[in-house]
N, C-alpha and C positions, 0 to 999 in steps of 0.2 A: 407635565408641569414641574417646574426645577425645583426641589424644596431651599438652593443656595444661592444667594446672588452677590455679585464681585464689584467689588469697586478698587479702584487705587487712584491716591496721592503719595507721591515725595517718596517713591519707594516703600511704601506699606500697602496689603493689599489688605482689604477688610473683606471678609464674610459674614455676610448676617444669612441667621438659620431664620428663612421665611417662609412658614408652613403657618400659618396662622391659625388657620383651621381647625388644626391640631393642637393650639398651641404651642408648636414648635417641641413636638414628641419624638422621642428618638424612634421612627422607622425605621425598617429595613431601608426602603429608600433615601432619607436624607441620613443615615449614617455614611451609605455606598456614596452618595453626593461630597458629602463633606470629606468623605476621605478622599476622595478624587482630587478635591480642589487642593486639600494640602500636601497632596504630591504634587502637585503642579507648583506650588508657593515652591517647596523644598526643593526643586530643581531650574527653579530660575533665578539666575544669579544677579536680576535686577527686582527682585523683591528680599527689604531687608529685615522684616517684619511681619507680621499677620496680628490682625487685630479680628477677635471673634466675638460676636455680637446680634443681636437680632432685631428683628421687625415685632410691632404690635407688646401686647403689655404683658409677656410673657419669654425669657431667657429659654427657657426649656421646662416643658411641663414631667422630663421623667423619659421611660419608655413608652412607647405607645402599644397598650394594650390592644388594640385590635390589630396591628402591626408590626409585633416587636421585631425588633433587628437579633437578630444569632448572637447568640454570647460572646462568641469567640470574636465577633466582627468589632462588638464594641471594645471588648479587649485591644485587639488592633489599633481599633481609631486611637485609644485612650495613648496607647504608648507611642503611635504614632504622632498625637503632640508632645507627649512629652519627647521623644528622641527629633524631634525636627529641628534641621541645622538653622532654624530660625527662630528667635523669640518671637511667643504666641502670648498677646493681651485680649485677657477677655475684658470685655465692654459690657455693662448690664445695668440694665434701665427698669427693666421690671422683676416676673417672678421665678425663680429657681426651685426644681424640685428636684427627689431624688436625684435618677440620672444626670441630672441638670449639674446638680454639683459633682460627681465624678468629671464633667466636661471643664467645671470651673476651677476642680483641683489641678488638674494638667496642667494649665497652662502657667508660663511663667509670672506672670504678671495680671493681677485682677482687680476691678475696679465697680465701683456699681455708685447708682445713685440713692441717695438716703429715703427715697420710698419703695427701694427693690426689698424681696422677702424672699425666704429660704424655707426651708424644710425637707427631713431627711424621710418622707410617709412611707416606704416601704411597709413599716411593721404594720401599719394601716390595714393594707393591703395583704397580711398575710405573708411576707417574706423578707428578707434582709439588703441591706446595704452592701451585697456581697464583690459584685467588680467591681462597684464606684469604691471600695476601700482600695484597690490597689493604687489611687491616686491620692484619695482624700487621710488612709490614715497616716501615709510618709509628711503630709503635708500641715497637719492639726494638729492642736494638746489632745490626746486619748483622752485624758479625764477631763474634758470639758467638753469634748466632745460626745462624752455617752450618755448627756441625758436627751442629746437630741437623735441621737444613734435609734434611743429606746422608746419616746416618746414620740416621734414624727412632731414635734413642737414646732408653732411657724416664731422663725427669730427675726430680726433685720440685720443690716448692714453692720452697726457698731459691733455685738455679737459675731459676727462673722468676722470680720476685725480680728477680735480675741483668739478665736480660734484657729487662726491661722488658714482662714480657707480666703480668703479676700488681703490685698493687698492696700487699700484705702478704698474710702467713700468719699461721695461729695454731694452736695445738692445739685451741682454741674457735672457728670460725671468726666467730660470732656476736658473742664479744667483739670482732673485730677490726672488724667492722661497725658495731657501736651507734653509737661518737664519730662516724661520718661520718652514718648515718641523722638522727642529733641534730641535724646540724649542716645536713642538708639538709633538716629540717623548721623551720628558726629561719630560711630564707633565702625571699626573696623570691621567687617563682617568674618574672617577668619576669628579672630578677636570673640565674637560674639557665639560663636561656632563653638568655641572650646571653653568657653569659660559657661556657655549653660550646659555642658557634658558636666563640665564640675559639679554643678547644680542641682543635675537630674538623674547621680548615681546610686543615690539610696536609692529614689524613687524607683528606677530600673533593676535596681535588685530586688527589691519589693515582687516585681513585677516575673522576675524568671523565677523566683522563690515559690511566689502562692499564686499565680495566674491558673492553672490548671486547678486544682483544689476548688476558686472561690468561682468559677467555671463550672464546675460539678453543683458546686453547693447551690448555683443561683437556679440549675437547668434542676434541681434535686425541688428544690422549693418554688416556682412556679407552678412544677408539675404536680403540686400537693392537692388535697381535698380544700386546704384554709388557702389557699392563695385563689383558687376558682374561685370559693364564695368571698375573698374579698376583693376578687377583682370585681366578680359581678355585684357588688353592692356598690363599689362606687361608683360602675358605669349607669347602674340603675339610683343612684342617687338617694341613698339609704344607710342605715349603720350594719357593717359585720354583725351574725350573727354571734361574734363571742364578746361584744359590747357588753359591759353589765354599768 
């Protein structure tokens, strides 16, 4: 069963992560999915865009605990959009979590509707924001981003806004899209190729700088005593024992 399905118009192809089941959790499987499909975006030179988006009322719920995908994979995926010789818009209609938003910092361009939510719940859970920072801290204010860093706080769209992890809202999230799709089907695709390398060179230093470190630190903290009991509290749907 495919966790990714393909559509294109007008030279954009869209991917929506649809695992619903899941609510669209980063598996081993649908990370190995989705990176497939954006090597195939990134070498066909009649796609001049990628729009990333999903099915049912959830963007990404995170990694999937009972299937996490390898570190190093997400890693991959993560710089794989950001180095893709094509602008990548995330599309988001509903809710973003952890992982969810390392997928949302990648990308070029992000967009959501004004009932989608966020939250960084790692520390929830017992563990840290550790990969998803190679994308989200090049891309955020740090100090506005660390009480949501520390608290797992659920915020909306405005908030996200602020922080530089979202690109606009809308009540329509489509209307908020169209002017830029327009504008990236009227542009040159070498054109487009070299000026998001501009775009995405901190980011990729970020990424040869501390990829291996926050790699260790995520596979270091998973494998903790506090990460078992707080993964198993929220699979069993109850409070960590270091709630007070």
């Amino acid at each position: 069963m495919t966790s990714i399905s393909r559509t294109r118009a007008r030279a954009v192809e869209t991917l929506s992560l649809d695992a619903t089941d899941t609510r669209n959790a980063l598996s081993a499987a649908l990370v190995g999915e989705l990176t497939a499909a954006l090597t195939d975006c990134g070498k066909d030179p009649d796609v001049r865009a990628v729009v990333l988006t999903h099915t049912g009322t959830t963007f990404c719920a995170g990694a999937d605990l009972r299937d996490p995908p390898d570190p190093n994979a997400l890693v991959a995926l993560l710089r794989q959009i950001v180095e893709l010789p094509k602008p990548v818009l995330a599309r988001v209609t509903g809710h973003v979590r952890a992982g969810g938003l390392g997928l949302l910092a990648a990308c070029d361009v992000s967009a959501a509707a004004t009932t989608a939510t966020f939250a960084f719940t790692e520390v929830r859970i017992g563990v840290a924001p550790a990969v998803i920072s190679l994308t989200v801290l090049p891309r955020a204010d740090p100090r506005a981003l660390a009480r949501h860093y520390l608290t797992g706080e659920r915020f909306g769209p405005a908030e996200a806004v602020r922080l530089g992890l979202l690109t606009a809202t809308a009540d329509d999230v489509d209307d908020a899209l169209a002017p830029v799709l327009d504008g990236l089907r009227r542009s040159a695709p070498q054109a487009l190729a070299e000026t998001k390398r501009l775009l995405t060179a901190r980011v990729l230093e970020t990424f040869d700088r501390d990829a291996a470190d926050l790699t260790a630190l995520s596979a270091r903290l998973f494998s903790s005593h506090q990460a078992r009991e707080g993964m198993t509290a929220f699979l069993e749907r109850r409070e960590a024992a270091w709630v007070v």
